[in-house]
C-alpha positions as semicolon CSV with decimal commas, in nm:
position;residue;x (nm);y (nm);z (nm)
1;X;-0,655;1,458;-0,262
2;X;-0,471;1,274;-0,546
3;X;-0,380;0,917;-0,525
4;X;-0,021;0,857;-0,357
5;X;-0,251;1,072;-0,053
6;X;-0,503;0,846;-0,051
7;X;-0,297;0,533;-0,082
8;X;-0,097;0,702;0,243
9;X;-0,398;0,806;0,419
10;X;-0,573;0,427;0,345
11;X;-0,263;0,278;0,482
12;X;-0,263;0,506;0,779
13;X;-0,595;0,402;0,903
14;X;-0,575;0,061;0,842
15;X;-0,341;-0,250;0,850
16;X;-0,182;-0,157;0,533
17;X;-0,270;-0,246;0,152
18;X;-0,325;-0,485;-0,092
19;X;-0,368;-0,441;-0,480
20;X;-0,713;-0,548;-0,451
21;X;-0,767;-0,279;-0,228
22;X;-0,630;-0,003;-0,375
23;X;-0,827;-0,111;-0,678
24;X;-1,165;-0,182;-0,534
25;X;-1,206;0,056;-0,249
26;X;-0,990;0,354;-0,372
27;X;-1,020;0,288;-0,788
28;X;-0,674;0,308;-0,789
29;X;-0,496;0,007;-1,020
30;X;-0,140;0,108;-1,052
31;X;-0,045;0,087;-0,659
32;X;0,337;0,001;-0,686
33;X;0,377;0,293;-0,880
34;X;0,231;0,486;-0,606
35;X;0,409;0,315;-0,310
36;X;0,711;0,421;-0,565
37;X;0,607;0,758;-0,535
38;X;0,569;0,744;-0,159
39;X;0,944;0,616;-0,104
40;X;1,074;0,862;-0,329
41;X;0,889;1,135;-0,126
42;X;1,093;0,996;0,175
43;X;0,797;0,769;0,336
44;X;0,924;0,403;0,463
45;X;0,710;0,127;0,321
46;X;0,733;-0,208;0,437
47;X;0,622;-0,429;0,211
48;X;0,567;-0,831;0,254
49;X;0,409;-1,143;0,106
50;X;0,092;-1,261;0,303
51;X;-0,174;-1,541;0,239
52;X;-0,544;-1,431;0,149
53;X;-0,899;-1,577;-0,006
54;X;-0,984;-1,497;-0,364
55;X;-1,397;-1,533;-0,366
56;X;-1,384;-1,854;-0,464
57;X;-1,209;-1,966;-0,111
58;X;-0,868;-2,061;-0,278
59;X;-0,551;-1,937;-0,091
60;X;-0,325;-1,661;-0,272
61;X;-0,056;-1,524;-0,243
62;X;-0,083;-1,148;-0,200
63;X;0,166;-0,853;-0,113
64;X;0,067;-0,593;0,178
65;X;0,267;-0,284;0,213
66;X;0,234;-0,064;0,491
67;X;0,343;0,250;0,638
68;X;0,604;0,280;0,898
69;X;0,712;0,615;0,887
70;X;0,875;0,942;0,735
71;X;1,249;0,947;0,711
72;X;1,429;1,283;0,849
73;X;1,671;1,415;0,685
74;X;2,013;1,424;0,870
75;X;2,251;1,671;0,751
């Protein structure tokens, strides 16, 4: 499975995904380039700006894309 599949599959299963995420459960760090890949492969994407907890308890500011659906191609 390369990574734009994982990065689908993660999103799939879950809520969505983060950057921390994709970098410290799947090992993958460039994750807009992969959500890039994903649109261009006709996948929608929603992407927003949510609040989270670094570890030292401080409020960030994070983005969370997840997975809506595949486009289909109308002729």
């Amino acid at each position: 499975m390369n990574q734009t599949e994982k990065v689908l599959e993660f999103m799939k299963e879950h809520y969505g995904i983060t950057t921390y995420e994709s970098t410290y459960i799947l090992g993958i760090t460039r994750l807009s380039a992969r959500i890039s890949d994903l649109r261009d492969a006709g996948y929608i994407i929603n992407d927003q700006w949510v609040d989270r907890k670094n570890t030292d308890g401080e409020k960030i500011h994070v983005k969370l894309y997840s997975y809506i659906g595949k486009a289909v191609d109308v002729l």
